[in-house]
C-alpha positions in Angstrom: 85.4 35.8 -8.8 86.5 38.7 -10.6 86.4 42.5 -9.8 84.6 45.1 -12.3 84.5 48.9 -12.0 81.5 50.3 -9.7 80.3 52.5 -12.7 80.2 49.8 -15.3 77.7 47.2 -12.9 75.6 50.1 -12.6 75.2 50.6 -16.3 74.7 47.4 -17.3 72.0 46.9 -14.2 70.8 50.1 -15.5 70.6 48.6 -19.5 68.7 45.6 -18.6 66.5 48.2 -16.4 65.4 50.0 -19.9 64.9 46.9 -22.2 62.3 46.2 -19.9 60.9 49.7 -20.5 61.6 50.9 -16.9 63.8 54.0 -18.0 64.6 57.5 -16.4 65.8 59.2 -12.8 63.9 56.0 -10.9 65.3 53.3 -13.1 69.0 54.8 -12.2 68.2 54.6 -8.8 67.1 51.0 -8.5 70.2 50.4 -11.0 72.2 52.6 -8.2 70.8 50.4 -5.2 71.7 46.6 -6.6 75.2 48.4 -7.5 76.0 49.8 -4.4 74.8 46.4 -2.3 77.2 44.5 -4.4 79.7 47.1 -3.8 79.6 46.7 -0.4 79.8 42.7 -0.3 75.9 42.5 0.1 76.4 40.0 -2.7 73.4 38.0 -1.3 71.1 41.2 -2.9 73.2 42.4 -6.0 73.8 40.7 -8.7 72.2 37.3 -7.2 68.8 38.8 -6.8 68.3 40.5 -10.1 67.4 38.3 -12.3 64.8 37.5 -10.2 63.8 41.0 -10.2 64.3 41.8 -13.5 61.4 38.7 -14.1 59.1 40.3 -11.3 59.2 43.4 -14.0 58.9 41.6 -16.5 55.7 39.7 -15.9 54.2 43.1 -14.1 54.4 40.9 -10.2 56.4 44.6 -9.7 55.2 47.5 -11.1 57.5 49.7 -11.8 55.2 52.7 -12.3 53.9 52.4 -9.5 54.0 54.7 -6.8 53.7 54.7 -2.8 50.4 56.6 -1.6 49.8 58.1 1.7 46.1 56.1 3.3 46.6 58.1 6.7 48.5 60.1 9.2 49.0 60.6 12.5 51.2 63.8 13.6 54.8 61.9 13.1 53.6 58.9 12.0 51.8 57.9 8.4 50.9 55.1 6.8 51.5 54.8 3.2 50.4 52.0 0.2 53.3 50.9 -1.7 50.8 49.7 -4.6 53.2 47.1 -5.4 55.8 49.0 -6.6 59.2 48.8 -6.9 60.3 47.8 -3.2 63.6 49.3 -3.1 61.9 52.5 -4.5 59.2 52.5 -2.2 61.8 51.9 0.7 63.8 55.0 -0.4 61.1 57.0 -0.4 59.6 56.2 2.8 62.5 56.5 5.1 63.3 60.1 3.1 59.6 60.6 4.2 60.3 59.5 8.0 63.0 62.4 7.7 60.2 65.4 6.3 58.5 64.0 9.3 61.5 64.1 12.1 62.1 67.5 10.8 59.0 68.7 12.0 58.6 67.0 15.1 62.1 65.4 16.2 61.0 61.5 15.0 59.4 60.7 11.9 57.4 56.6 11.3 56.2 55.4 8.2 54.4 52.1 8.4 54.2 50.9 4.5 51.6 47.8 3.1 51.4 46.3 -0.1 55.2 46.3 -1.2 58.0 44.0 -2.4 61.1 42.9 -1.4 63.4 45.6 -0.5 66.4 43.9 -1.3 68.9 45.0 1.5 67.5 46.7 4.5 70.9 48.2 5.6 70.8 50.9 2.2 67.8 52.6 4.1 69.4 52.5 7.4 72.2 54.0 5.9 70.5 56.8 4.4 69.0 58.1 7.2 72.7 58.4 8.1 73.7 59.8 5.4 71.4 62.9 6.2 72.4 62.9 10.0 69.3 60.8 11.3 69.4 58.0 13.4 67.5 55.4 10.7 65.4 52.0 11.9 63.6 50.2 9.8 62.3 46.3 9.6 60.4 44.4 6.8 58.1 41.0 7.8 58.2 38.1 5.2 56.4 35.0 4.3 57.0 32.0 6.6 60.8 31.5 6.5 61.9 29.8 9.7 60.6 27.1 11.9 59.9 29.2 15.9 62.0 27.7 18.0 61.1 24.3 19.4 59.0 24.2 16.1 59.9 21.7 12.9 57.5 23.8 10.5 58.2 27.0 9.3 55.8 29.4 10.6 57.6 32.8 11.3 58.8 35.1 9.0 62.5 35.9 8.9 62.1 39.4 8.9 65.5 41.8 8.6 66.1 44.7 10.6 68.5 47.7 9.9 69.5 50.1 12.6 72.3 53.1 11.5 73.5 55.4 13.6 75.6 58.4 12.0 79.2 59.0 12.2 81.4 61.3 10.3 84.0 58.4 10.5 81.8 55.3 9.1 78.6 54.9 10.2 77.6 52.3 12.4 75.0 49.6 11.2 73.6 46.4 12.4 71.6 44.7 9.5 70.7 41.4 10.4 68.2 38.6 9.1 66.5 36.6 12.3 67.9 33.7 11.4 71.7 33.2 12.0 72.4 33.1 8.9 70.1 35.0 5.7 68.6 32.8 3.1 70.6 34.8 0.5 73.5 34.4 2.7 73.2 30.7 2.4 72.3 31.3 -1.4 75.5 33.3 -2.3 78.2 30.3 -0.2 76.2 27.5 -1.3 77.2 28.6 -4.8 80.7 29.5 -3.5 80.8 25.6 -2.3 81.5 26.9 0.9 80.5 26.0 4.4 79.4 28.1 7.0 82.0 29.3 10.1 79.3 27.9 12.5 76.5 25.8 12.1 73.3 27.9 10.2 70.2 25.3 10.8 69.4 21.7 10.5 70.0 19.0 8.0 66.5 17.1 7.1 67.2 14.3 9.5 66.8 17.4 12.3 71.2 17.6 12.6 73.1 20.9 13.2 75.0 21.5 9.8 77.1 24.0 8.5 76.2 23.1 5.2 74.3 25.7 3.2 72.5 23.7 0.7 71.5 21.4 3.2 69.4 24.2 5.5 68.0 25.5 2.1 67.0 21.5 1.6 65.4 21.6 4.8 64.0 25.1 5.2 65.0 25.1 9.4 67.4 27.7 9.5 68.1 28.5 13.2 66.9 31.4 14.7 69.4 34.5 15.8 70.1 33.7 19.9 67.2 30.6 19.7 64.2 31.6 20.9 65.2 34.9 21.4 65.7 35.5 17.4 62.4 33.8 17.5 60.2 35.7 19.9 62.2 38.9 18.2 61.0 37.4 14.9 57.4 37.4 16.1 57.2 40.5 17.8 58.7 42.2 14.5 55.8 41.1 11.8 53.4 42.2 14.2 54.9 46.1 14.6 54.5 45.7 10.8 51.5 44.9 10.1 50.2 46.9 13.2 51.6 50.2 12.3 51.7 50.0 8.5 47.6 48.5 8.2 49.4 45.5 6.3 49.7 41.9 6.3 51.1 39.7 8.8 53.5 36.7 8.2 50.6 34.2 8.1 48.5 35.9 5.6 51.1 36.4 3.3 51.8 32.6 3.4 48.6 32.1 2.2 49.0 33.4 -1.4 51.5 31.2 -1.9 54.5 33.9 -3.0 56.0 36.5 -1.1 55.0 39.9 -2.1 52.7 42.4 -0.7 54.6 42.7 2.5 54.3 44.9 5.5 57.7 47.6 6.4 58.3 50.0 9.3 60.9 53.3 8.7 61.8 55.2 11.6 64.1 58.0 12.0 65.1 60.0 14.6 66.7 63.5 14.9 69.6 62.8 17.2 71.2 66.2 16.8 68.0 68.0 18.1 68.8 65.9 21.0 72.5 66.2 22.2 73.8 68.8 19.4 76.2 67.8 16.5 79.3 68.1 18.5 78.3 66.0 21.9 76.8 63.3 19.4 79.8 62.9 17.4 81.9 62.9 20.8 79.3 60.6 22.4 79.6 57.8 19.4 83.2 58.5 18.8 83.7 57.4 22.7 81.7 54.4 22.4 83.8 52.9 19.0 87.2 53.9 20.8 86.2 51.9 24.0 85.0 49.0 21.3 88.2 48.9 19.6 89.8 48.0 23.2 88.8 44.8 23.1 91.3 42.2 22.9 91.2 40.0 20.0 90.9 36.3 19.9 93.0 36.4 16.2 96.2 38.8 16.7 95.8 39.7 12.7 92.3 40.9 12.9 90.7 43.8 15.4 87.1 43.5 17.0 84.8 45.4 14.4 81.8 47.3 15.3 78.5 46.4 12.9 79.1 48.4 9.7 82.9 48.4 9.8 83.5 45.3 7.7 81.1 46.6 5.0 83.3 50.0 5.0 86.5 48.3 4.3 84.6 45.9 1.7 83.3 49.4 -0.4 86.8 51.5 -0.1 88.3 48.0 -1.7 85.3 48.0 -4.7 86.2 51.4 -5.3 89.8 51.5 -5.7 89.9 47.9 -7.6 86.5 47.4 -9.1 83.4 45.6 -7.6 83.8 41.7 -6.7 81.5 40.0 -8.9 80.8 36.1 -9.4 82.1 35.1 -13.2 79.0 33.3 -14.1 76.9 35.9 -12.4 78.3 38.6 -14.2 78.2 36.5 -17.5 74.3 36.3 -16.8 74.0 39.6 -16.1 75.8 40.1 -19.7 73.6 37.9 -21.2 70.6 39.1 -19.8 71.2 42.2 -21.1 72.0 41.5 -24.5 68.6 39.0 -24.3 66.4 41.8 -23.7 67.4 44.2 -26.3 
């Protein structure tokens, strides 16, 4: 591993961005997005997923010119077409557009259809923060994960972000349904490292915390059991409800992931309690969280969002954590295109 400055990843996403002809303000925001997921240890969407992404571009799966249009709306909630765009693009958009929306009435939904992977939920989440919203937003897959009791994959494993705003560091849970994210088990399988707790089964049906061997199998075990499973089910179905999408099994059919269904939410929380009782309100509930005793003396109990702060002060002051043969890629990839 090696560290490189937050400025200089974004370039070069940015450089191998334009060789493939997507240039301008939106090309520096998708180059902005993979940087700042890296720069805050989301390595499982940075600088591991480009490539892929970069080839999506490439052989027009992603369109980059794309843009999301609006099919229908209903006071605070619309549904939008993502016309398989760019999906961390179309993501952006729609949760600023949940915002226009709480605005006006106090909560703002988007349901979107017929876009591609977002990359990492969490960025929307956080943006909504960012602005002073409450931000909520899910995404359904293709069949990922086996339901519980199941040996077959047959749910999706579909990642949810909730943010809630604090002028301290936001809080934010973003979490995969399985207990461990495929691009989670991606980044330590390449690491050669095992998982703290056992992720899924082996393909003789063991408990393992080996990552390559639950990305052999494709049983990755589900957040809580059947609860992460039920949650997982209940989730594509919002989805493709409220956006007019697909569902988890139709998009299994075409044999790829891609036009897949997304819900943003956000919610005014200031028009509720007033700037000062929220940030009160929150800054109570973190103090009484950071009571809790620790089980390792050198660490304290960390509410969702606050490892991700510390990992993205650290980028900043020494540079960016990047994987040496990742980055060489990335190098490469760049110099390939041009």
């Amino acid at each position: 591993m090696t560290r490189v400055p937050f400025h200089t990843l974004q370039e070069q996403f940015y450089r191998v961005l334009a060789s493939v002809g997507f240039t301008g303000e939106r090309a520096r925001l998708c180059a902005q997005l993979f940087a700042e997921n890296q720069r805050d240890g989301v390595y499982s969407h940075g600088l591991n997923r480009f490539p892929g992404f970069v080839e999506g571009l490439r052989n027009r799966a992603i369109d980059f010119r794309a843009m999301p249009v609006k099919t229908e709306s209903f006071g605070a909630l619309e549904r939008w077409d993502g016309k398989m765009g760019v999906g961390l693009l179309n993501a952006q958009f729609c949760m600023q557009r949940t915002m226009e929306l709480a605005e006006a009435h106090g909560i703002g939904c988007v349901g979107l259809s017929n876009t591609n992977h977002w990359m990492r939920g969490g960025a929307y989440a956080l943006q909504a923060a960012e602005a002073g919203y409450i931000g909520i937003c899910w995404t359904n897959t293709t069949k990922l994960m086996p339901p519980w009791g199941a040996k077959e994959k047959n749910v999706g494993n579909n990642p949810m972000a909730i943010a809630i705003p604090r002028a301290s560091g936001h809080i934010l849970l973003d979490m995969a349904m399985s207990q461990y994210s495929n691009g989670k088990l991606e980044v330590l399988k390449l690491q050669g490292k095992q998982l703290p707790l056992p992720g899924g089964y082996d393909s003789d049906g063991n408990l393992t915390v080996e990552p390559g061997k639950i990305l052999d199998s494709g049983r990755p075990s589900p957040i809580g059991y059947w609860k992460g499973s039920g949650l997982a089910l209940v989730l594509d179905a919002m989805a493709a409800v409220i956006s007019g999408g697909q569902a988890t099994h139709t998009i299994a059919q075409q044999g790829s992931e891609y036009a897949v269904s997304q819900v943003y939410i956000t919610i005014d929380a200031t028009r509720l309690l007033g700037q000062a009782a929220l940030d009160e309100m929150v800054e109570a509930i973190i103090a009484d969280f950071h009571t809790a005793t620790p089980l390792d003396e050198n660490e304290r109990v960390r509410y969702p969002g606050e490892g991700m702060l510390r990992t993205r002060r650290e980028s900043l002051e020494k540079g960016v954590v990047v994987d040496e043969e990742q980055w060489q890629a990335l190098l490469a990839l760049e110099t390939a295109t041009n």
